[in-house]
N, C-alpha and C positions, 0 to 999 in steps of 0.2 A: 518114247517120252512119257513123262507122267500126266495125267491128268489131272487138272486143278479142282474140280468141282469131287473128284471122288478119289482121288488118290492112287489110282489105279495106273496100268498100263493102259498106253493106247499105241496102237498098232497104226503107222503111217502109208498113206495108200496113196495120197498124192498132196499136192498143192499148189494154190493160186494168187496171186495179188491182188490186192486190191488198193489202190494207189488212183491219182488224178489224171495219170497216166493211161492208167490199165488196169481195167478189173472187167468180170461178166456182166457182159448183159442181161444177163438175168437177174440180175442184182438191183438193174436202173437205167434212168436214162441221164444220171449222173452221179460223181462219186458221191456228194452229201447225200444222194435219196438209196445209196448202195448201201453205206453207212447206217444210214436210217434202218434200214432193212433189217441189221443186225445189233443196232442198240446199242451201236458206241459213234462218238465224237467224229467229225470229221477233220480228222490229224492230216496235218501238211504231209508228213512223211509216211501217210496210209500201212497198212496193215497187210501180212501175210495172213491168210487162211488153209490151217492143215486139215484136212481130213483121213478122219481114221476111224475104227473101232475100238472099244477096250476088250477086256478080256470075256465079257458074255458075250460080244459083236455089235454093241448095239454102234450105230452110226450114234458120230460127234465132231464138231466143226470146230476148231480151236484159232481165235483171234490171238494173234501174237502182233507187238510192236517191233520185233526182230526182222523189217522187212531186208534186207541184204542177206541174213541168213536165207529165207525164203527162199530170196533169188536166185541165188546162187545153186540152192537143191535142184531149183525148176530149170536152168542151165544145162546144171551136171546130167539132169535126167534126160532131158533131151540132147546131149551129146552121148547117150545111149552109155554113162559113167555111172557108177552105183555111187548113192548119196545117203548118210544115215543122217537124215531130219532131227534133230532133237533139241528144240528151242528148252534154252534156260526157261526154269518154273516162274523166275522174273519177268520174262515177258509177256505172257501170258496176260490178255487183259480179260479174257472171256473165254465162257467156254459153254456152245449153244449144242441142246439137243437134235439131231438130222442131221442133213448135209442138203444144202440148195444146189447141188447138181447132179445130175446122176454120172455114176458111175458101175464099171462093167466087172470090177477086179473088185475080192473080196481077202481077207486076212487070213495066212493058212492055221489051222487049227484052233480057231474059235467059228462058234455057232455061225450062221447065217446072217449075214447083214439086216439088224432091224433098227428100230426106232425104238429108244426109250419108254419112259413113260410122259405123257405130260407135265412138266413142273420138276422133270429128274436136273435140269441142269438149274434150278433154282430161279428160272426167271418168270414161272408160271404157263410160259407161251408154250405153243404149240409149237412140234420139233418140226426145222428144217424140211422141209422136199421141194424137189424138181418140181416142176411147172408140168402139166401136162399138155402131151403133143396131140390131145383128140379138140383143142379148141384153137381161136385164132385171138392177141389182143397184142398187147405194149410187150408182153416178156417173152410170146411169140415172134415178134417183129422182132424185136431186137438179136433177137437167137439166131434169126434167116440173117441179119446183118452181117452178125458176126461170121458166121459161117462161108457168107458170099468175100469176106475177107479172106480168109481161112486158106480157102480155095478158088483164089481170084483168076488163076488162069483156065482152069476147067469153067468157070462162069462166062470168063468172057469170049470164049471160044464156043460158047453155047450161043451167045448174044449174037456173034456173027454168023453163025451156021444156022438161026433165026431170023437173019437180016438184019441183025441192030434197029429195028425199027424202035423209035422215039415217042414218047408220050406228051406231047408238048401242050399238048391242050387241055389235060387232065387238070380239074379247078385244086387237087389234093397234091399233086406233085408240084404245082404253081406257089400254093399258099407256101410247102414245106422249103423251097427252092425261095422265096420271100424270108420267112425266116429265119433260115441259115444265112443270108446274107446280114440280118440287123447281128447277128452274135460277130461279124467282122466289122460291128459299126458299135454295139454294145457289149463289154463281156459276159460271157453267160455265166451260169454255176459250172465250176472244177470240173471239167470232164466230158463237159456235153461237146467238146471240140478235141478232138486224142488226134495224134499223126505217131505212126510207128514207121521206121526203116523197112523196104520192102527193094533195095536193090540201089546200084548206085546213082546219085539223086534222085530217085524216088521214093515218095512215100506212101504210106497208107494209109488214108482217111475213115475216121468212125464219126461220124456225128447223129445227134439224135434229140429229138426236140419231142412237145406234146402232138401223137400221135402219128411220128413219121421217124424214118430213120434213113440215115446217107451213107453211102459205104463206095469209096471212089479211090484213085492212084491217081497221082498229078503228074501232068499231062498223057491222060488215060482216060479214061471214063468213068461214068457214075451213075451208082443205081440208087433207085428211092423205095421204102418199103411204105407203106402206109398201112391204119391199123384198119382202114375203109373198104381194104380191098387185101382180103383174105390171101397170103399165099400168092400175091401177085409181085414180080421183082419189076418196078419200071423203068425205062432206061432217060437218062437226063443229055436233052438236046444239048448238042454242043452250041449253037446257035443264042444269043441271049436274046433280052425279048423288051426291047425299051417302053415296049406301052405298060408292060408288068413291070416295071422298075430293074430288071435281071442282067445282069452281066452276063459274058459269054462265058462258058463253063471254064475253061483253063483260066480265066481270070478268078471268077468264085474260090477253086479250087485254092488258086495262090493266095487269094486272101484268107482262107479259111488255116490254109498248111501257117500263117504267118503267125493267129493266135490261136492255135492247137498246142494242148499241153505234147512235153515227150518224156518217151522213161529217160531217168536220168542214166 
């Protein structure tokens, strides 16, 4: 595809959504603050994000409103189908220096993957990068969420071969377990409640609020991340808890799966 800011080629490595549905965690703990991230609108019908290099290598992240093209690449890809990305130059609403995620695959025969210069993609910022894995906060947490999704049977066969021991008393998984439940009594901002297909009638919960993050399958289990406790996965009692106001966790759940955005 061409590159809008400089004309060029750019070379496609991969791609992601970013939708109210479904976009990285690293991005936010919801799609307008994801959005935010990247300096554009928060569109009902959210935005593909390509990442590629041009022709020196430098990494570049290109916002496109073409989300069904997207999806449809990120499909084919993962049906192990070869897909030539190449959003019309129309859609194209941005196009940011870096990439906010890391990636392990590089473009064959241009330079090294680097980074621009500052101010090369014309919005003055500083380009794109991952988050780094040497500290613990919000795009940490959110990352272990996602991940514990990702690989929700490896997790939870770890939990059991742990003993499933529960954290019930914990005053930070009480408040985050509080909170989730006022987002099925108010709604939140776009995103902070996602349910993706994970098998039949099952689904898969993301939720994530100011400094905790939930990551659970209905009528299954659920774990809590908090930004309080560094690297720790807790596991959420099934048991509810009337003096804290809590419902018993498959009931939360169901109320949570009820106003959870889904991809279309």
């Amino acid at each position: 595809m061409t590159d809008e800011e400089g004309g060029g080629s750019l070379y496609v490595l991969t791609a992601v959504l970013l939708t109210p549905a479904q976009f990285p965690g690293i991005l936010g703990d919801d799609f307008p603050e994801a959005c935010s991230l990247l300096g554009v609108k928060p569109a009902a019908q959210g935005y593909g994000l390509v990442l590629g290099q041009d022709e020196d290598g430098a990494r570049w992240t290109v916002v496109v409103d073409d989300v069904s093209l997207v999806a449809m690449a990120i499909a084919s890809w993962d049906c192990g189908m070869e897909y030539d990305l190449s959003p019309d130059e129309r859609s194209i609403v941005v196009s940011l220096a870096g990439w906010p995620l890391a990636l392990s695959v590089a473009a064959p025969g241009v330079p090294e993957p680097h980074d621009p210069e500052q101010g090369a993609d014309g919005t003055g910022r500083v380009p794109l990068a991952p988050p780094s894995a040497e500290v613990w906060g919000p795009v940490q947490r959110r990352m272990g969420a996602d991940q514990i999704a990702r690989e929700w049977t490896g997790w939870r066969e770890q939990v059991a071969a742990d003993g499933g021991a529960a954290a019930a008393a914990h005053p930070g998984l009480a408040r985050a377990l509080r909170e989730a439940l006022e987002y099925t009594q108010s709604p939140p901002p776009p995103g902070r409640v996602r349910s993706s297909f994970a098998g039949e009638g099952v689904r898969t919960l993301r939720v994530d609020g100011p400094g905790w993050s939930l990551v659970a399958r209905t009528g299954d289990a659920a774990f809590v991340l908090l930004d309080e406790e560094p690297g720790e996965v807790l596991t959420v009692p099934r048991d509810g808890d009337p003096d804290l106001g809590l419902p018993e966790l498959p009931e939360l759940l169901a109320a949570l799966d009820r106003v959870a955005v889904r991809p279309a």
